[in-house]
N, C-alpha and C positions, 0 to 999 in steps of 0.2 A: 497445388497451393500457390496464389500468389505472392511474387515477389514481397519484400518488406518495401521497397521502394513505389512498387504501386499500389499498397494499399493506403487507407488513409489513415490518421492517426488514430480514428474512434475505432475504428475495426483492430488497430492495433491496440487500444488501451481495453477494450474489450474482451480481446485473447491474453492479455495480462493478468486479469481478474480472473477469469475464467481458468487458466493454466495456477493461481496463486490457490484459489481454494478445489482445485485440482491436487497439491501437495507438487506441483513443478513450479518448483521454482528456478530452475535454468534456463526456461524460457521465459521467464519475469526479467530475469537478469540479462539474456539475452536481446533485449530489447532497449537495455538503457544504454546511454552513453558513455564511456569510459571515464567521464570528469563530472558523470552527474552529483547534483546537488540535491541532496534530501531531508528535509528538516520534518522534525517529529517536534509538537507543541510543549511550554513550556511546563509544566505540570504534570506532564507523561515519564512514567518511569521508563522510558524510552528515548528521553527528550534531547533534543541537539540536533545539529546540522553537518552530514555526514559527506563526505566527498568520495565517489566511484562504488563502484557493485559489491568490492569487498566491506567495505565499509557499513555499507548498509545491511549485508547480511550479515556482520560480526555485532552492528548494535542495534539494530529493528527486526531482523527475519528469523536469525535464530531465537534472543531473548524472549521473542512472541509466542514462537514452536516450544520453546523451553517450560514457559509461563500457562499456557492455551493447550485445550487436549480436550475436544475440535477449536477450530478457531477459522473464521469465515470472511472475509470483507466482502460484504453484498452490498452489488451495486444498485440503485433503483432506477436512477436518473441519468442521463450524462448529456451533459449542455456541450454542445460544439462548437468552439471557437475557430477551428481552423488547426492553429498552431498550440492553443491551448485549450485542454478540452476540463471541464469540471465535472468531476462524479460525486453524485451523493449519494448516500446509503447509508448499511447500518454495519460496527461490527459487534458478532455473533460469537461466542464461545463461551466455553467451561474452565476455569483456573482446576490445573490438575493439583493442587496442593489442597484445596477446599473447600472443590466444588463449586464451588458459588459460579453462578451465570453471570455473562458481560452480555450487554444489550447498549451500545453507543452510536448514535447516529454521528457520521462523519462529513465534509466535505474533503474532498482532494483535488486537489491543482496540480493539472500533470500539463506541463509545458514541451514541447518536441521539435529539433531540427534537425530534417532530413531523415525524418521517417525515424526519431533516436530518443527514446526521452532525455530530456537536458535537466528538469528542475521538477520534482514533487512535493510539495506541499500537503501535510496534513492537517484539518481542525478536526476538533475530534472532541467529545463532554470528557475530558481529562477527569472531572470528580465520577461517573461513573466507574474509568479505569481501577481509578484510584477503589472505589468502594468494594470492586469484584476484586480487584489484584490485594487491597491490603497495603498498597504502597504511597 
């Protein structure tokens, strides 16, 4: 496998998504920067702007795992910026309380330096959330 250093950042945000609805998340986490910035939209029973890995899996990764039982973030698209790469897609799951399907297209802005992600960004139909989750 190559280095994290030589690869580029699409190949890296690509083994992200790929390793997330995998159920590894240690290598999602492995891949961000220790002072990343991550904001979940205003309307998301998620919602806020979270600083470093713990962070975000105490108020995005688990709550979702918590909430979701499967739960998907499928990617379709990913526009290459270079240093900022845009995924769009859909998310995918089951609310294990009841039942109900989530079907929410997303966009995500994942910003990178030095092969690290720095800053993620989600938009997301928050009122879909909202109608599967209940909240």
């Amino acid at each position: 496998m190559a280095s994290t250093a030589a690869r580029t950042n699409l190949e890296i945000v690509q083994e992200m998504y790929s390793a997330f609805n995998d159920g590894d998340v240690e290598t999602v986490l492995g891949h961000m920067d220790p002072d990343i910035e991550w904001t979940e939209p205003e309307g998301s029973r998620y919602a806020g702007t979270y600083r470093g890995p713990d962070a975000v899996t105490e108020n995005v990764f688990a709550p979702v795992m918590e909430d979701m039982d499967p739960f998907a973030a499928v990617p379709e698209r990913f526009v290459d910026g270079g240093d900022t790469i845009v995924v769009l897609g859909t998310d995918r799951g089951t609310v294990r309380s009841s039942g109900e399907s989530l079907e929410a297209p997303f966009a995500h802005v994942c910003d990178f330096r030095d092969g690290r992600l720095v800053r993620f960004v989600d938009y997301t139909d928050t009122a879909a959330w909202q109608q599967a989750i209940g909240a």
